[in-house]
C-alpha positions as CSV (number, residue, x, y, z in Angstrom):
1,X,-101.3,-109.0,74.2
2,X,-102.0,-109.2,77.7
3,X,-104.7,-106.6,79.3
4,X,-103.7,-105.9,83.1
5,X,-105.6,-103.0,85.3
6,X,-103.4,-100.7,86.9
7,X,-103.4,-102.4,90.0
8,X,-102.5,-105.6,89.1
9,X,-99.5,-104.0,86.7
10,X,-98.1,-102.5,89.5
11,X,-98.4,-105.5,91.7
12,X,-96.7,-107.6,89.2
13,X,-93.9,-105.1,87.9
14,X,-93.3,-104.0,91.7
15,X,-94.0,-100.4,90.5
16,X,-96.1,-97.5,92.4
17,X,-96.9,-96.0,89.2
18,X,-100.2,-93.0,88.6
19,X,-102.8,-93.7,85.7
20,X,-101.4,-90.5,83.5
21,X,-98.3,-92.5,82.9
22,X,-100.8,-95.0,81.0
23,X,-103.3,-94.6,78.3
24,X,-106.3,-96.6,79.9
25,X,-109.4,-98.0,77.9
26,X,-112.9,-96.6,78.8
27,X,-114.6,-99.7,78.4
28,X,-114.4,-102.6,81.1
29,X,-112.1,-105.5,80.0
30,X,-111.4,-108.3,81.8
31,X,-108.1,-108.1,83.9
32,X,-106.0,-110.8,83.5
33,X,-104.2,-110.1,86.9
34,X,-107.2,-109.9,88.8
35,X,-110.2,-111.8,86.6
36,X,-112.4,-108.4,86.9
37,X,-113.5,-106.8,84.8
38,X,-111.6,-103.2,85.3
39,X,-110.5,-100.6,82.7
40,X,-107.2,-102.0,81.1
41,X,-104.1,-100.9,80.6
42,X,-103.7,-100.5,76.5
43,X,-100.1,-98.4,76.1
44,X,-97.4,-95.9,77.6
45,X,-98.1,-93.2,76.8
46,X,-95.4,-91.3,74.6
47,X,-93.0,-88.1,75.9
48,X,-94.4,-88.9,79.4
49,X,-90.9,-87.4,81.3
50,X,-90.9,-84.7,78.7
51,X,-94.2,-83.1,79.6
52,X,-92.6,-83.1,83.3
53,X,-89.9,-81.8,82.2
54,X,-92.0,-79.1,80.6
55,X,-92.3,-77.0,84.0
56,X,-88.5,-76.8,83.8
57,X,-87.9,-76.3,80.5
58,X,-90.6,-73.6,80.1
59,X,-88.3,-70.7,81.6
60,X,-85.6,-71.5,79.2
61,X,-87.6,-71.8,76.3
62,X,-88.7,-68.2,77.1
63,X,-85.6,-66.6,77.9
64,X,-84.3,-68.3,74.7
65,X,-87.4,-67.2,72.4
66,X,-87.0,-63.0,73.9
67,X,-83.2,-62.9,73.7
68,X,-84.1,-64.3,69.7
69,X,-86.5,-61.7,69.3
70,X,-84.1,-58.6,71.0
71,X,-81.2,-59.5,68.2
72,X,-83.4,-59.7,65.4
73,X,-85.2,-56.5,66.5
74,X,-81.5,-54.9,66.8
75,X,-79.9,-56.7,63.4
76,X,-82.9,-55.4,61.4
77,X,-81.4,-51.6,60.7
78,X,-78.4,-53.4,59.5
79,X,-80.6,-56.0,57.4
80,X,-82.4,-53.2,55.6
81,X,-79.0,-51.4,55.0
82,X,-77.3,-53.9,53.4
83,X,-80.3,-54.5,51.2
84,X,-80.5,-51.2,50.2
85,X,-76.9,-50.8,49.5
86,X,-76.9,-54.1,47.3
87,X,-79.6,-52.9,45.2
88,X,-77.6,-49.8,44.4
């Protein structure tokens, strides 16, 4: 597989993209873009759009999660009605 620095990926795909797109290595490897040895590009890094999305989904998620909790808190006299009524 080819290693390319960030840079030199951009350069080559015509892209202005940041390093937390990207897992990067640590170590230096040579570039094969460049010939310098630079950290490397290893992988894409998974669910990156998700995690943005994250700021935006956040409010929902809540609102979903207390309007859950409100109709379970209000379906519970029923709940322990009906199980007390069956066991008759």
């Amino acid at each position: 597989m080819a290693e390319f620095c960030l840079e030199c990926w951009n350069r080559i795909n015509e892209t202005d993209d940041d390093a937390k797109k990207y897992v990067i290595s640590k170590d230096l490897w040579l570039c094969e873009g460049c010939a310098e040895f630079k950290p490397v590009i290893i992988a894409e890094r998974k669910y990156y759009y998700l995690r943005k999305l994250r700021v935006v989904l956040f409010p929902v998620h809540l609102f979903c999660l207390i309007v859950y909790l409100l109709w379970r808190i209000l379906l519970l006299p029923y709940l322990l009605w009906d199980c007390h009524r069956n066991k008759q």
